[in-house]
C-alpha positions in Angstrom: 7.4 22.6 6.6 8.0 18.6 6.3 10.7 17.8 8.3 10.6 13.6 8.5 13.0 13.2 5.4 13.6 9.7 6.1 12.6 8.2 2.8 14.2 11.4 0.7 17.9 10.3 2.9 17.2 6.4 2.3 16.4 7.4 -1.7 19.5 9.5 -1.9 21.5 6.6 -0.8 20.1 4.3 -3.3 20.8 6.7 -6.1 23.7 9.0 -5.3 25.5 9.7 -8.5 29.0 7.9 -8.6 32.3 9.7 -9.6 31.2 12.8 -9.2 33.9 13.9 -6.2 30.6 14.6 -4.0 32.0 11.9 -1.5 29.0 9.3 -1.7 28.3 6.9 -4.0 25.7 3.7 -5.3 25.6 1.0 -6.4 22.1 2.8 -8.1 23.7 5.6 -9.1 21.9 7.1 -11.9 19.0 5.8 -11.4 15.4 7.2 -11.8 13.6 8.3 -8.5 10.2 8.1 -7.9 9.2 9.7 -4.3 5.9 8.5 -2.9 5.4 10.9 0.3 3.6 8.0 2.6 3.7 10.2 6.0 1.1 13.4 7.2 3.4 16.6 9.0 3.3 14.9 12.3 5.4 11.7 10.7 2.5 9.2 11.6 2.1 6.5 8.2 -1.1 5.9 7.6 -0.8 5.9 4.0 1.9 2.9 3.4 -0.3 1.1 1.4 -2.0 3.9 -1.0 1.9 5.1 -1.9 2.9 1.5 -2.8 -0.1 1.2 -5.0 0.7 4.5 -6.5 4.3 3.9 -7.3 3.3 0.3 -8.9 0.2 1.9 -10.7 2.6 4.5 -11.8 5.6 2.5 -13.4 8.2 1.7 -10.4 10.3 -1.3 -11.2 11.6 -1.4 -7.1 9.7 -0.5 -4.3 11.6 0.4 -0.8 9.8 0.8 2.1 11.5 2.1 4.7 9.0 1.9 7.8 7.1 -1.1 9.3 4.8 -2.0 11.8 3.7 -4.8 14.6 0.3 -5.7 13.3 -0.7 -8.1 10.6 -2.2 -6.4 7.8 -4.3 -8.6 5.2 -4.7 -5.5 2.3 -1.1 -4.6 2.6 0.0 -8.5 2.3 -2.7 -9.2 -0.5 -1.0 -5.7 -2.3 2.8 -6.9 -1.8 1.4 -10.4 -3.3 0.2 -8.5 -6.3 3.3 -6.3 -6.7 5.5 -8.9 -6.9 3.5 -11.4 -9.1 4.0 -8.5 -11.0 7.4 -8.7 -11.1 8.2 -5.0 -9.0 11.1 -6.0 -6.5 10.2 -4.9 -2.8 12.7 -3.7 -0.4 12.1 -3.5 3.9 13.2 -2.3 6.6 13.3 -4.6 9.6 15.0 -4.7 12.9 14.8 -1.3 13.3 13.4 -1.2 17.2 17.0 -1.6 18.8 15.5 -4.9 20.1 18.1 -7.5 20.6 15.6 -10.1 21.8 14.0 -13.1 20.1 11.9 -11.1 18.2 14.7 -8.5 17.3 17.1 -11.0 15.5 17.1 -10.7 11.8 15.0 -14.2 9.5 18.9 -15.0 8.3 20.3 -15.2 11.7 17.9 -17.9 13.5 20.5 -18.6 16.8 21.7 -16.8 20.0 23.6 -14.1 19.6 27.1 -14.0 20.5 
């Protein structure tokens, strides 16, 4: 069985239904899900870029990533490029290593912490 459900929780949070006494609900609600299964059973993504491509290919207005990595990738910039001269809107994850140093501090916060 799958068991990294990461992306299905993230996806579910984007699109919960509103008023519907469930206890959760979006800003999305309602919306149409698409879900691009990016990871093989151990959890290791090696297939970022061929789900993004899909999920463009294939009609998705937003794209959310939920994962992220420390290398520079040229294909994967050159496809984000495309996707949003496109006009898709692209959603990431970042800042998720628990690192609080100079490389953990989020683009919008550019001083020490306090």
């Amino acid at each position: 069985a799958y068991d990294w459900s990461h992306g299905t929780h993230c996806a579910g949070l984007a699109g919960a239904m509103n008023n519907n006494s469930v206890g959760v609900a979006s800003i999305g609600g309602g919306v149409t899900l698409m879900g691009v299964r990016i990871a093989d059973d151990n959890g290791d993504m090696y297939y970022g870029n061929y789900g993004v491509q899909w999920a463009a290919q294939n009609g998705a207005k937003v794209i959310s990533m939920s994962y992220g990595s420390f290398q520079e990738d040229a294909t994967e910039r050159n496809l984000m490029q495309a996707c949003y001269n496109a006009g898709i809107i692209l959603v990431a994850a970042a800042g998720n290593e628990g690192d609080q140093g100079a490389h953990g501090r989020r683009g919008r916060d550019p001083g020490p912490r306090q």
